[in-house]
C-alpha positions as CSV (number, residue, x, y, z in Angstrom):
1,X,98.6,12.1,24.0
2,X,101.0,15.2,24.1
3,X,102.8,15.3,20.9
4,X,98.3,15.3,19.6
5,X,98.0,17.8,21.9
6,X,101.3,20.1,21.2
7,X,99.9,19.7,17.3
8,X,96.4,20.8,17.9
9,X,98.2,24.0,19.9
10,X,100.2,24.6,16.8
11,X,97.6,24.2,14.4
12,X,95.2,26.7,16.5
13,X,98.1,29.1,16.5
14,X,98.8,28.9,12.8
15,X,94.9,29.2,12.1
16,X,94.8,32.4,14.6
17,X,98.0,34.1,13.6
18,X,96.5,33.6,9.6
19,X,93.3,35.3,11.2
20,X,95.1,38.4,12.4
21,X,97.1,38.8,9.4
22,X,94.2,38.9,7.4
23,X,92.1,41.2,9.6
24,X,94.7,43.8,9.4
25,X,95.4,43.1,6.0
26,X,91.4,43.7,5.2
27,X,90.9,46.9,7.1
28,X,93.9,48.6,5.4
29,X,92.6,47.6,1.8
30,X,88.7,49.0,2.6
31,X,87.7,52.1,1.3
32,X,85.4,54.5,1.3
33,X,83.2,53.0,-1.3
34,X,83.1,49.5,1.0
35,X,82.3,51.2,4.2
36,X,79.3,52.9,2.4
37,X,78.3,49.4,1.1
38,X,78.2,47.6,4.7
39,X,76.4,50.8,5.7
40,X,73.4,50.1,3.5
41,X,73.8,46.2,3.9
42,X,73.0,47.0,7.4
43,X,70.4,49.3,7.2
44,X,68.5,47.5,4.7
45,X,68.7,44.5,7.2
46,X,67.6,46.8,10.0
47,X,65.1,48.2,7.7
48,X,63.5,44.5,7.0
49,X,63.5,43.4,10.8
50,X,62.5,46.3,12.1
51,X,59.5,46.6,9.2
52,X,58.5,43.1,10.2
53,X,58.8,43.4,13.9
54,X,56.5,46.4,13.4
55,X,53.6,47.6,11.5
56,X,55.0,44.6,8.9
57,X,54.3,46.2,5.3
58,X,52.2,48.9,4.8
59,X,51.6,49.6,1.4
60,X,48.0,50.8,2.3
61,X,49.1,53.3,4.8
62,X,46.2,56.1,4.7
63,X,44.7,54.7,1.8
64,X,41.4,56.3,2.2
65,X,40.4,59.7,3.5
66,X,37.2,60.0,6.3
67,X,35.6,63.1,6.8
68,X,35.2,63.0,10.7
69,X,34.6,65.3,13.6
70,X,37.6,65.5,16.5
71,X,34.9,64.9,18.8
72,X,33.0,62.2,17.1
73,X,32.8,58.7,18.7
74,X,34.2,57.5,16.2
75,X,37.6,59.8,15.7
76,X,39.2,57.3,17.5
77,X,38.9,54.0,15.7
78,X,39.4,56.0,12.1
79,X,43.0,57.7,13.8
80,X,43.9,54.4,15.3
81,X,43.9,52.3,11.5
82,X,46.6,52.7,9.4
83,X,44.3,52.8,6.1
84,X,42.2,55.4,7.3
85,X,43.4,59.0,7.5
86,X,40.9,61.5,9.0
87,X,39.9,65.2,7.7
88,X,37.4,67.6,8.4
89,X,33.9,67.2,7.5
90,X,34.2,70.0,5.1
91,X,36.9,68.5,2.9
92,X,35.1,67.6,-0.2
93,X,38.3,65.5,-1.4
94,X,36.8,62.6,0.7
95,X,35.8,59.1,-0.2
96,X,33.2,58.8,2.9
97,X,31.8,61.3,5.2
98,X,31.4,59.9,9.2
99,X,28.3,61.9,11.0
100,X,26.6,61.8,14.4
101,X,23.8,59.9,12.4
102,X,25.0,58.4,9.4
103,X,27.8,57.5,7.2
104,X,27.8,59.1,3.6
105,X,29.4,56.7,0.8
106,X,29.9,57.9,-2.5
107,X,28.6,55.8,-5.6
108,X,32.0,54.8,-6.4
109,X,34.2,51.3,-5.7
110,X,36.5,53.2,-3.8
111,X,33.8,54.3,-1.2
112,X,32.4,51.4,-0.7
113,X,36.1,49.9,-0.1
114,X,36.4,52.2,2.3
115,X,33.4,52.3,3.9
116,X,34.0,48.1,3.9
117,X,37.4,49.4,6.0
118,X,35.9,51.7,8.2
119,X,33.3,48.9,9.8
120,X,36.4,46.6,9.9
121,X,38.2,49.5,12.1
122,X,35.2,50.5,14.0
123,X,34.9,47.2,14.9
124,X,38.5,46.3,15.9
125,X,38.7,49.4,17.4
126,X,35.5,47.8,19.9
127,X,37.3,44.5,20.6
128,X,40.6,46.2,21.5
129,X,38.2,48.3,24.3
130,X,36.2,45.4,25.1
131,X,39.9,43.9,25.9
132,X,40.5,46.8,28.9
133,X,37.6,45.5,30.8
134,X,38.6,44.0,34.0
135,X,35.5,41.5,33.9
136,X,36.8,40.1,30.5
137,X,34.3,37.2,31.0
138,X,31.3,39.8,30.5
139,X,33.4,41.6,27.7
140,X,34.0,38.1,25.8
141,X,31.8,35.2,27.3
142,X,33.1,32.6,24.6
143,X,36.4,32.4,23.2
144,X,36.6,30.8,20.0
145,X,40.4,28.9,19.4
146,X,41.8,27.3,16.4
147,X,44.2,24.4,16.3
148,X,45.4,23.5,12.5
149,X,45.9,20.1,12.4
150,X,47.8,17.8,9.1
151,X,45.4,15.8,7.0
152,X,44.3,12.3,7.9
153,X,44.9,13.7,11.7
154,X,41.6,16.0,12.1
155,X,39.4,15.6,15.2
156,X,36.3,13.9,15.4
157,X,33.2,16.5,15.2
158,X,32.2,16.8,18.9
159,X,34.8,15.6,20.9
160,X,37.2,17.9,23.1
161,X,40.6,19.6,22.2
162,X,42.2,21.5,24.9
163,X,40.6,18.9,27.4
164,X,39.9,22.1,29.9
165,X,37.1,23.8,31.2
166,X,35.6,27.4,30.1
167,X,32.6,29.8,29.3
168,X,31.3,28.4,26.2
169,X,32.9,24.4,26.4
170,X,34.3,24.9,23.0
171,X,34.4,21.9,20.6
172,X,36.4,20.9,17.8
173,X,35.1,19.4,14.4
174,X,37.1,19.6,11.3
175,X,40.2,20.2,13.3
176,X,39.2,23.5,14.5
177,X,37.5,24.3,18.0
178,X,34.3,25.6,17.3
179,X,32.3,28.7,19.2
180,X,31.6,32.4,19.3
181,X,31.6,35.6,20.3
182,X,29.0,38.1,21.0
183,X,29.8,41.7,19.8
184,X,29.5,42.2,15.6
185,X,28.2,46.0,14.6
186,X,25.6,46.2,11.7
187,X,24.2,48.5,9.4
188,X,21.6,49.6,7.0
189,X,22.2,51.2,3.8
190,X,20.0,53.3,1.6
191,X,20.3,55.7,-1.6
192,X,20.7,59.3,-0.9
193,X,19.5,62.6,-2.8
194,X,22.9,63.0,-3.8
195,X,23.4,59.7,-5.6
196,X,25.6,58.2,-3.2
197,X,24.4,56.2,-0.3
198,X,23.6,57.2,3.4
199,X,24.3,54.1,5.8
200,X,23.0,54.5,9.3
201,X,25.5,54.5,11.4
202,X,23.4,54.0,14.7
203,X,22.9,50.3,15.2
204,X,27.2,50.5,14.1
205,X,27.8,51.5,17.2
206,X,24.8,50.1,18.8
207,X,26.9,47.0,20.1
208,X,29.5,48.5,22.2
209,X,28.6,52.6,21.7
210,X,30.0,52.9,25.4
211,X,33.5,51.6,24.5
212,X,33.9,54.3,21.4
213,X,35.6,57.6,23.2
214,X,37.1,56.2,26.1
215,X,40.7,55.6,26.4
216,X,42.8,54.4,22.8
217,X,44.7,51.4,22.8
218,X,47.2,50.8,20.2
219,X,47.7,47.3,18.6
220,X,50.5,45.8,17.8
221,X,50.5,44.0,14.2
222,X,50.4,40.1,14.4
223,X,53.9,38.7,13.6
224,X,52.0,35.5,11.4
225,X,49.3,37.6,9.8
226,X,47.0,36.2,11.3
227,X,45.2,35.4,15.0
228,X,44.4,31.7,16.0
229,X,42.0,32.5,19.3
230,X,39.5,35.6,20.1
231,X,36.4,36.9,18.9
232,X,35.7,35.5,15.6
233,X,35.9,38.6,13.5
234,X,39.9,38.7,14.7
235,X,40.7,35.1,13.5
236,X,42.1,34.9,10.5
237,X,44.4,32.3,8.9
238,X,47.6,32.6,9.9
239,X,50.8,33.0,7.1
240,X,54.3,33.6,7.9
241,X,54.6,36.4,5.4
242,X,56.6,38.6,8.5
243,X,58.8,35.7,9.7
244,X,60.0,35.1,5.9
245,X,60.8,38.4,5.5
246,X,62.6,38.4,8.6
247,X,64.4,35.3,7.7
248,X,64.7,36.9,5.0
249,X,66.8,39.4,6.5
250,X,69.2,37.0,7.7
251,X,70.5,36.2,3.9
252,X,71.1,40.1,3.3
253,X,74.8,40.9,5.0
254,X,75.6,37.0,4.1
255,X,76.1,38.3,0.4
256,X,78.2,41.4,1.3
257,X,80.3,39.1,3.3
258,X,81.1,37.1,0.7
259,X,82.0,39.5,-1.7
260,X,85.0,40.8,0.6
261,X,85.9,37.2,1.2
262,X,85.4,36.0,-2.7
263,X,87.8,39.4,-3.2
264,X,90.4,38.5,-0.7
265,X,90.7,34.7,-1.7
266,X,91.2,36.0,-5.2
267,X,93.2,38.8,-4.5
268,X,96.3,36.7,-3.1
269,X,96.2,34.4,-6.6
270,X,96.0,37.6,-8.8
271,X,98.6,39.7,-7.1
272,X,100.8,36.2,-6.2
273,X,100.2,37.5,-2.6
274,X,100.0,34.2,-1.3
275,X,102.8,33.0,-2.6
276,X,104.6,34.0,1.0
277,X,101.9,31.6,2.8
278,X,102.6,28.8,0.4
279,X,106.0,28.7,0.7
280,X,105.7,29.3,5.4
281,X,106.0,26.1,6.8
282,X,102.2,25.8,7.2
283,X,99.5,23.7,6.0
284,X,97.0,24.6,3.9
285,X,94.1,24.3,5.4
286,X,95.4,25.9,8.5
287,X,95.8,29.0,5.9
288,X,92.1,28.2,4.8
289,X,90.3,28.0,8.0
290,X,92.6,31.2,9.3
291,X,91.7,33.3,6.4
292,X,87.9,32.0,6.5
293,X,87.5,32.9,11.0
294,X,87.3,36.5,10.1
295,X,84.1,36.0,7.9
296,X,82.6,33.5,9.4
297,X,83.3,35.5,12.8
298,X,81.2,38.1,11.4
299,X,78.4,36.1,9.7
300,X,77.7,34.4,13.4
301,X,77.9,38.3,15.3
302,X,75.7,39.6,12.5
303,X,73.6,36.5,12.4
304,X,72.9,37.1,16.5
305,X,72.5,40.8,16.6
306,X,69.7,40.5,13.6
307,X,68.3,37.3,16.5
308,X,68.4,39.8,19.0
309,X,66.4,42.1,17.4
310,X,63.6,40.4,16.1
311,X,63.4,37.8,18.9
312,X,64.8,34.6,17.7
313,X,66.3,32.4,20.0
314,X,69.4,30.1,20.0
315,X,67.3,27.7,17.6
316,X,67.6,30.7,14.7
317,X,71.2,31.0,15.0
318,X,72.3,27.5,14.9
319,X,70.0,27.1,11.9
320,X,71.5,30.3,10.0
321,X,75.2,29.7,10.7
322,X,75.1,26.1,8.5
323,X,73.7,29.0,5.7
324,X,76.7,31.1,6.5
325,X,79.5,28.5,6.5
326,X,77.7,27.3,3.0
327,X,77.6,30.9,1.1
328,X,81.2,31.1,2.6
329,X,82.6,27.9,1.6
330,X,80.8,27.9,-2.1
331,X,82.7,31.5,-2.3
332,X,85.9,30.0,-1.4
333,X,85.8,27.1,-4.2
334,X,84.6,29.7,-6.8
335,X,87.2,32.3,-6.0
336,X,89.9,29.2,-6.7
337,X,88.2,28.3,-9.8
338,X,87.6,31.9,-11.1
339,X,90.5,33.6,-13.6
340,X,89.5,37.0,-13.3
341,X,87.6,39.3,-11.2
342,X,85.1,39.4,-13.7
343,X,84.3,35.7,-13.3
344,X,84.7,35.7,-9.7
345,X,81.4,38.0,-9.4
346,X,79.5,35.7,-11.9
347,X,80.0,33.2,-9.6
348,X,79.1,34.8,-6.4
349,X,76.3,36.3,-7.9
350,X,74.8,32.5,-9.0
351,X,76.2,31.5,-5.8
352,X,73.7,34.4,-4.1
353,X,70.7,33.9,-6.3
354,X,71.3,29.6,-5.6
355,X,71.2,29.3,-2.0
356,X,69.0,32.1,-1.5
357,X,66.4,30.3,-3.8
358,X,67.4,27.0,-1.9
359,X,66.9,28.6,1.5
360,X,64.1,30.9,0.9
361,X,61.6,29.4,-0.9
362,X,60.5,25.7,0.6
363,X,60.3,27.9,3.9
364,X,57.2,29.2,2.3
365,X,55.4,26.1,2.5
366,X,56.0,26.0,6.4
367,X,52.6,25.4,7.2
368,X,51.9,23.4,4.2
369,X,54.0,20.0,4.0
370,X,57.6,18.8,5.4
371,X,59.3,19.7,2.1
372,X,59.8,23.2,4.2
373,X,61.8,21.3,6.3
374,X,64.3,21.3,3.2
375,X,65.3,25.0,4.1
376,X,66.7,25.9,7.6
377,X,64.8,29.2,7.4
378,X,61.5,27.1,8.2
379,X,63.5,26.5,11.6
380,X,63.7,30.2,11.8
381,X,60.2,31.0,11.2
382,X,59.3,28.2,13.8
383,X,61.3,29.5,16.4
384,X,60.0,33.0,15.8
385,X,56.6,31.6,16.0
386,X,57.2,29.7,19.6
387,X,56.9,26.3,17.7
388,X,58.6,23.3,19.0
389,X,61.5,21.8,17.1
390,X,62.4,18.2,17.3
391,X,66.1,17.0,17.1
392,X,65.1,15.2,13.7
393,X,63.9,18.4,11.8
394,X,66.9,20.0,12.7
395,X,69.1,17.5,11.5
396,X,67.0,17.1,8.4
397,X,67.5,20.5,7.8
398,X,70.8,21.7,8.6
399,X,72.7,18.5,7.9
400,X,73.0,18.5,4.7
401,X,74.0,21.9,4.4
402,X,76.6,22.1,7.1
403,X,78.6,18.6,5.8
404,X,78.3,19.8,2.1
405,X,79.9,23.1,3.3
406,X,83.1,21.4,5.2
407,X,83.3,18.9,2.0
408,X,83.7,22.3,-0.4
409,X,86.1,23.7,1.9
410,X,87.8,20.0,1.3
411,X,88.0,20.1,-2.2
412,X,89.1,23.8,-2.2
413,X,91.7,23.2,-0.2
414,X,92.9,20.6,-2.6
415,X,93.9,22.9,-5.3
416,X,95.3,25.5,-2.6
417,X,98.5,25.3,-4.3
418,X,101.0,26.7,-6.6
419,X,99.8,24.7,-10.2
420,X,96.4,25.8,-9.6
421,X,96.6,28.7,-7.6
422,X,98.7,30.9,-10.0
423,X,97.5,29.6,-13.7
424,X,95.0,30.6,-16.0
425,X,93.5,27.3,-16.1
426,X,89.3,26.7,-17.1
427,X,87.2,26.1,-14.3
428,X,86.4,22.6,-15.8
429,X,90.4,21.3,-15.4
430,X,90.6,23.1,-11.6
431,X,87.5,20.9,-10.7
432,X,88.9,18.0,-11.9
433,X,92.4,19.0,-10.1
434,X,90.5,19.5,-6.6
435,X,88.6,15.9,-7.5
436,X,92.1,14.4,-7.7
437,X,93.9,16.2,-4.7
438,X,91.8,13.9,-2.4
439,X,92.6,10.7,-4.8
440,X,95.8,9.0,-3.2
441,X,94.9,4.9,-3.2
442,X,91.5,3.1,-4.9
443,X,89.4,3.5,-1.5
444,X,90.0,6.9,-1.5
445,X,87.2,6.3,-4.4
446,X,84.7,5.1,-2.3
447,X,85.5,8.0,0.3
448,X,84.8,10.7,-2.2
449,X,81.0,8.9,-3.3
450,X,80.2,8.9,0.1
451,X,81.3,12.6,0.4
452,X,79.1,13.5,-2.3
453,X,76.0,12.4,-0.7
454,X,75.0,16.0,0.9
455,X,75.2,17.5,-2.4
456,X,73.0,14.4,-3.9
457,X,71.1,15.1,-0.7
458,X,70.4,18.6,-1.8
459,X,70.0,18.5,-5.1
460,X,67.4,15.6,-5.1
461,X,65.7,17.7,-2.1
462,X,65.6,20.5,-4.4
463,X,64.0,18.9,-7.6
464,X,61.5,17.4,-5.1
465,X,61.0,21.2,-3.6
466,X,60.4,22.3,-7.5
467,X,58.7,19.8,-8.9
468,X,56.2,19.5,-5.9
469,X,53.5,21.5,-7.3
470,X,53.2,20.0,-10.7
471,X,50.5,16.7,-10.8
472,X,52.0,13.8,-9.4
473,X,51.9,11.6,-13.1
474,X,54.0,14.3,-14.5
475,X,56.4,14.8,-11.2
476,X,57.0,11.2,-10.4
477,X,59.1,9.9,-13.7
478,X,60.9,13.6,-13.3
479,X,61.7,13.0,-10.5
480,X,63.6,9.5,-11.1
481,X,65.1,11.1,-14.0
482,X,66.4,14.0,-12.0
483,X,67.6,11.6,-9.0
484,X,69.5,8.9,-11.6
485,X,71.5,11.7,-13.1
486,X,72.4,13.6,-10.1
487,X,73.3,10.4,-8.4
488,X,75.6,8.9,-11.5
489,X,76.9,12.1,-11.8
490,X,78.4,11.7,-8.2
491,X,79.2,8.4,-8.5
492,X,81.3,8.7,-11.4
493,X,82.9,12.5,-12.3
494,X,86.1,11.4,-9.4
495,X,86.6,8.2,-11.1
496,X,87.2,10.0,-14.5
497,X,89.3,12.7,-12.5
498,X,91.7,10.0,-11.6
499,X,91.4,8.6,-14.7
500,X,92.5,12.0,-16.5
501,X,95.0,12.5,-13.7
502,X,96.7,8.8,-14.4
503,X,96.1,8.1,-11.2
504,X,95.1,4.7,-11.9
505,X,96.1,2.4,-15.0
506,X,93.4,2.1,-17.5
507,X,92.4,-1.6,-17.4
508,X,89.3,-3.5,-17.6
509,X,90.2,-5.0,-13.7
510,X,91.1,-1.6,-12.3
511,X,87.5,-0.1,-13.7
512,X,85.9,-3.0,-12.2
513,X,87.9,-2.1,-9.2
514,X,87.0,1.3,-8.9
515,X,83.4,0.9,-9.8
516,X,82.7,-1.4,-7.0
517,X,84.0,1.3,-4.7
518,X,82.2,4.1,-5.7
519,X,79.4,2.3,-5.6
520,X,80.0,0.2,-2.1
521,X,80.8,4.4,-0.8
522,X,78.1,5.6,-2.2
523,X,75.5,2.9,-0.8
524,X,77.4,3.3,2.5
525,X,77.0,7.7,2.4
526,X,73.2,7.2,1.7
527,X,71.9,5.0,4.2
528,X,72.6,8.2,5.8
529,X,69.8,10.0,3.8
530,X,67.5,7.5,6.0
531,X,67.0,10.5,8.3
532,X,63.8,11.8,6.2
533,X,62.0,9.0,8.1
534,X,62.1,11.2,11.1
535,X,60.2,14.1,9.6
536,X,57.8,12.7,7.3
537,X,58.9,12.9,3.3
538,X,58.4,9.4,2.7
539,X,54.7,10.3,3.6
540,X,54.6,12.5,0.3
541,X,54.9,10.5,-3.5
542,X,57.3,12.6,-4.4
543,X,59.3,11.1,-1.1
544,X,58.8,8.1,-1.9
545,X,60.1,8.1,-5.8
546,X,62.5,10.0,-4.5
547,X,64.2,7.9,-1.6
548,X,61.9,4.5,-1.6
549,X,64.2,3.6,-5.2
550,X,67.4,3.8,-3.3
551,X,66.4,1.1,-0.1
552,X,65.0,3.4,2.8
553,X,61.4,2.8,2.4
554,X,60.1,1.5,5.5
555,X,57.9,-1.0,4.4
556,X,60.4,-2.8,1.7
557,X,63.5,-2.5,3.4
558,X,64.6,-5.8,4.2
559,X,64.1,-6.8,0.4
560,X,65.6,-3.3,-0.5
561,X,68.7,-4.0,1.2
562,X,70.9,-5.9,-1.5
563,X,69.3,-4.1,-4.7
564,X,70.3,-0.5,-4.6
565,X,74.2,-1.6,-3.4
566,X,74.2,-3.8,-6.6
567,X,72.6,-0.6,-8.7
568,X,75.3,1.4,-7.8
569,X,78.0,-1.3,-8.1
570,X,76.7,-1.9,-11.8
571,X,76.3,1.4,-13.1
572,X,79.2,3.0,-11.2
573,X,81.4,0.3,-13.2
574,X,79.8,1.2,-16.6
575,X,80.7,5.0,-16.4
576,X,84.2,3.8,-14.6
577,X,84.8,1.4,-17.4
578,X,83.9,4.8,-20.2
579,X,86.0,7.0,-17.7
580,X,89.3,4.8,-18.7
581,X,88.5,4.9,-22.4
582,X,88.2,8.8,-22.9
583,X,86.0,11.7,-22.3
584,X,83.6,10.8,-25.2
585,X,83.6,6.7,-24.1
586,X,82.9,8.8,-20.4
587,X,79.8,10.6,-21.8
588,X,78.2,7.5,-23.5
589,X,78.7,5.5,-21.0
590,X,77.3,7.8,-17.9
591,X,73.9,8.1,-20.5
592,X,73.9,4.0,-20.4
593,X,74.4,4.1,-16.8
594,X,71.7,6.9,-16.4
595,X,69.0,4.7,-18.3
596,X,69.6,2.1,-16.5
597,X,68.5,3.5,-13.2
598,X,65.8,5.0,-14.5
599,X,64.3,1.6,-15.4
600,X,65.1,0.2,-12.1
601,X,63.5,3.4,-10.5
602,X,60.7,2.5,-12.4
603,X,60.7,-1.0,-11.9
604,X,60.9,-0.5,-7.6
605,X,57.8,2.4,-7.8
606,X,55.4,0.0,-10.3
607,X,56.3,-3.3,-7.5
608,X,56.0,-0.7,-4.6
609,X,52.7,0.6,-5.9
C-alpha cells in the first residue's frame, strides 16, 4: 500500500512542478497583443450574460416615436416600453400622436405597428399596476397556468392538473390548464380629416383608467421569452432564446484558451523546447496533465464566474467542464499532429467551429425532443430555467464527451516523444503512430475498439442530431449508412496501424485473430451506449435505426444478443484481413465490410418493423 502511495505522491509532484513551470513560462511569453485579446474575450462574455440576464436583445429599442403629454395618463406606460420613445405633441416627426381623447395613427404600416405596440404597452403597463394591489384576488380573480406536456402524455379535457384549490378551479385539456383573466382594453377606430385614423382612446383606458399615473413599476425581461402563468394577454410560449445565448457565452473564453494552449504544446516541438522534459526522468503523461492544469484551471474559474453571474448552479458547471476538457484535449492531439503554426490554427479553428456546432445546436431543440439531450448545454439551459435533471440525462450527455476527451489525451500522449515530436511528418502517419503507441499484445486490439465507442457515440449522435429534421423515409437508410461506416471505421483503422507498424505478422490466422477482438471490444464498449434507454431516444425512429441495429432495443434484446457480436466479429475480420494485404486491399475491404452492415441494418429495421 505505501510504495502505491509514495508513487501517486511523486506523480502529483511531477504533474504540479510541470504546472508551475509552465505558468511562469506562459506569463513571461504574453504580450501586449494577448492581454488585449483575453480583454475582449472577456468582455464579449460579460457583454452576452449580462445582455441576457438583462433586457435580453433589443434590436427594437425606441423603434417608434409617440407624441405624448408629460402629464398624460398614459406617459408612463409609453416611457416604461423599450420600443416606444416619447416626444412632444408638437413633433411632427411622429408615427402616432397620444391625446386626452384619442389616438392619431397615420395611414401608414408603420403607424399602425406602432399604434399595435402602444395597446400592447398600455396594456402591460395595467397588469404590472394591477400586480401592486394588495387584494391581488380582486386585481386578478383567475389565474390562467400552462403546463407543456410531451405527445401521447396530454391530459384528459376536464380533469385536474395542479390537484389544488383556487378562484377560478382551473382545468386542463390539451395539456394546458385552461381559464382567464378579466382586464383586456379596447378601442374603436375611425378615418380622420387628415387621412389618417383617430382611435378613441377612452374605452383604452376604460378597464383599469385608475391604475394609469400612479406609481411605475419596472419589469424585468423574462429569461425564457416567454410566461407560463398570469393574465392571458402575458402568456406566451416560452423559448430559450436567453439561456442559449447565455450558454452560449460559456464556449467564448473556451476558444481563447485553447489558442494559448494549442501555442504552447507546439511551441516546445518547434523550438525543441521540450526536448529538456523528454529527456527528465518523468513520464509523459505526468508532463501532459502538468502542462494541461493551467488551462483547464482556468476554463473551470472562468466557467464558475460566468455561473455566477447569470445564476447557474453547480448543475451548469459540471456540464461545461466535460466541454472544456474536450476543446482542450482535441487542441492537444492537433497541436502534436500540426507541422507548422499555420496548420495548428486550421485545426483549432475546425476544432472551434466542431464542438461548438456539436454543443450548441441540439440544445436548441430543448423543449422539442431528447436529441437536445445530445448537447450538455441543454443541461445548462435546464438548470437556468429551475428544471429538474435526472442522473440519466446527465450521463447521457456528458459521458460521452468527458471519456472521448481522456481517450484523446491517451492517444496524444502516445506520440509525446522524440520520433514524432520533433519531425515533419503528415498528420495521416502521426495518427497512425499514436494508434500504435497503445498496441503492445493482440488484446490491446480489443481495448482500443472499445475505446472508440465515445467517439462512435458522438458521431452517430450527431448524424441523428442532423438528419433529424429531414422525412423519416429519407433519414432512416442515412442513418444506417452513416452508423456502418463510422462504426467499421473504428473497428478497423488500429488494426491496420499495427498492421503498418509490423506489429503483428501478416497471416491469414493473426487477421482472424485480430478481427475477433476488435470486434468482441467493440460489442463489449457498446453495450455501454445502452444508456439512451434512460432518456428516451429509442422512442424516436431515428433512435431506433440508430441503436435498435446494434442489440439495445428493448423489445428484441434477448434475440439481439448474439447477432450484433457476430456482425462485428465478421466484418472487423474482413477489413483486418485487407489491413494485412496493403492500404488499397484495406480500402476495398472496409467498403465490403461497410455494405455488409448496411444490409444487416436493413435486415434488423424491416424484421423490427
Amino acid at each position: 500500500m505505501e510504495p502505491i502511495r509514495t508513487r501517486v505522491v511523486a506523480h502529483l509532484r511531477a504533474v504540479l512542478r510541470i504546472a508551475r513551470w509552465e505558468v511562469s513560462r506562459s506569463a513571461g511569453t504574453v504580450d501586449r497583443k494577448t492581454v488585449v485579446l483575453g480583454l475582449v474575450a472577456v468582455l464579449v462574455a460579460g457583454g452576452i450574460a449580462a445582455g441576457a440576464v438583462g433586457s435580453g436583445v433589443a434590436i427594437d429599442q425606441n423603434l417608434y416615436r409617440v407624441g405624448i403629454a408629460s402629464d398624460s395618463p398614459y406617459y408612463d406606460a409609453v416611457e416604461q416600453s423599450p420600443v416606444l420613445e416619447p416626444h412632444p405633441i408638437s413633433n411632427a416627426d411622429v408615427e402616432i400622436v397620444v391625446s386626452e381623447t384619442h389616438v392619431s395613427v397615420k395611414d401608414t404600416q408603420t403607424s399602425r405597428a406602432a399604434y399595435q405596440t402602444f395597446r400592447e404597452a398600455v396594456q402591460s403597463y395595467n397588469e404590472r399596476q394591477m400586480r401592486l394591489e394588495a387584494n391581488q384576488s380582486a386585481a386578478f380573480p383567475v389565474v390562467v397556468t400552462l403546463q407543456y406536456r410531451e405527445r401521447g402524455a396530454l391530459v384528459p379535457a376536464g380533469s385536474r392538473v395542479d390537484g389544488g384549490s383556487g378562484d377560478g378551479g382551473g382545468t386542463a385539456g390539451g395539456g394546458a390548464d385552461s381559464s382567464n383573466t378579466g382586464g383586456a382594453d379596447s378601442s374603436a377606430g375611425s378615418t380622420d380629416e387628415t387621412g389618417g385614423v383617430d382611435v378613441d382612446s377612452s374605452d383604452a383606458a376604460a378597464a383599469d383608467d385608475a391604475n394609469l399615473g400612479g406609481s411605475s413599476l419596472g419589469s424585468a425581461a423574462g429569461l425564457f421569452g416567454g410566461d407560463t402563468s398570469g393574465s392571458p394577454a402575458s402568456i406566451s410560449p416560452p423559448f430559450p432564446f436567453a439561456s442559449l445565448v447565455l450558454a452560449f457565452a460559456f464556449l467564448v473564453p473556451m476558444n481563447f484558451v485553447i489558442q494559448a494552449y494549442g501555442s504552447s504544446i507546439l511551441n516546445e516541438r518547434v523550438n525543441r523546447r521540450g526536448e529538456l522534459l523528454l529527456v527528465a526522468p518523468i513520464a509523459p503523461g505526468d508532463i501532459v496533465a502538468g502542462k494541461t492544469l493551467p488551462y483547464l484551471a482556468g476554463t473551470v474559474g472562468i466557467t464558475v464566474a460566468i455561473a455566477a453571474v447569470i445564476g447557474g448552479g453547480l448543475v451548469s458547471v459540471a456540464a461545461v467542464i466535460p466541454i472544456g476538457l474536450l476543446f482542450l484535449s482535441s487542441t492537444f492531439v492537433g497541436a502534436m499532429f500540426a507541422r507548422s503554426f499555420k496548420e495548428l490554427t486550421f485545426v483549432t479553428v475546425t476544432v472551434s467551429v466542431f464542438l461548438t456546432t456539436y454543443t450548441f445546436v441540439p440544445a436548441i431543440f430543448t423543449n422539442v425532443t431528447p436529441i437536445a439531450l445530445i448537447s450538455p448545454l441543454t443541461l445548462v439551459v435546464r438548470d437556468l430555467g429551475g428544471e429538474a435533471i435526472t442522473l440519466g440525462e446527465f450521463a447521457f450527455s456528458v459521458g460521452p464527451i468527458l471519456f472521448a476527451a481522456l481517450v484523446l489525451f491517451l492517444l496524444g500522449t502516445g506520440v509525446y516523444r522524440e520520433e514524432d515530436m520533433f519531425t515533419q511528418r503528415s498528420v495521416p502517419l502521426k495518427f497512425l503512430d499514436a494508434l500504435d503507441s497503445r498496441i503492445s499484445r493482440p488484446r490491446s486490439i480489443a481495448t482500443l475498439s472499445a475505446l472508440s465507442i465515445p467517439f462512435v457515440f458522438i458521431a452517430e449522435l450527431l448524424a441523428i442530431a442532423v438528419l433529424f429534421v429531414l422525412p423519416v423515409d429519407v433519414t432512416v437508410p442515412l442513418v444506417l449508412v452513416a452508423v456502418a461506416v463510422v462504426e467499421e471505421l473504428a473497428k478497423s483503422m488500429h488494426v491496420y496501424a499495427a498492421f503498418e507498424k509490423a506489429r503483428f505478422e501478416r497471416t491469414i490466422r493473426v487477421s482472424l485473430l485480430l478481427g475477433a477482438l476488435s470486434g468482441l471490444g467493440f460489442f463489449l464498449g457498446e453495450k455501454f451506449t445502452a444508456i439512451v434507454q434512460l432518456v428516451g431516444l429509442p422512442s424516436l425512429t431515428l433512435g431506433q435505426a440508430a441503436f435498435a441495429p446494434s442489440g439495445i432495443g428493448l423489445a428484441a434484446a434477448a434475440g439481439l444478443l448474439v447477432a450484433p457480436l457476430v456482425l462485428h466479429a465478421v466484418t472487423a475480420s474482413v477489413t483486418a484481413l485487407g489491413a494485412s494485404r496493403g492500404k488499397s486491399a484495406y480500402a476495398f475491404a472496409l467498403v465490403s465490410a461497410i455494405g455488409i452492415h448496411v444490409v444487416y441494418n436493413l435486415q434488423v429495421v424491416n424484421t423490427l418493423g
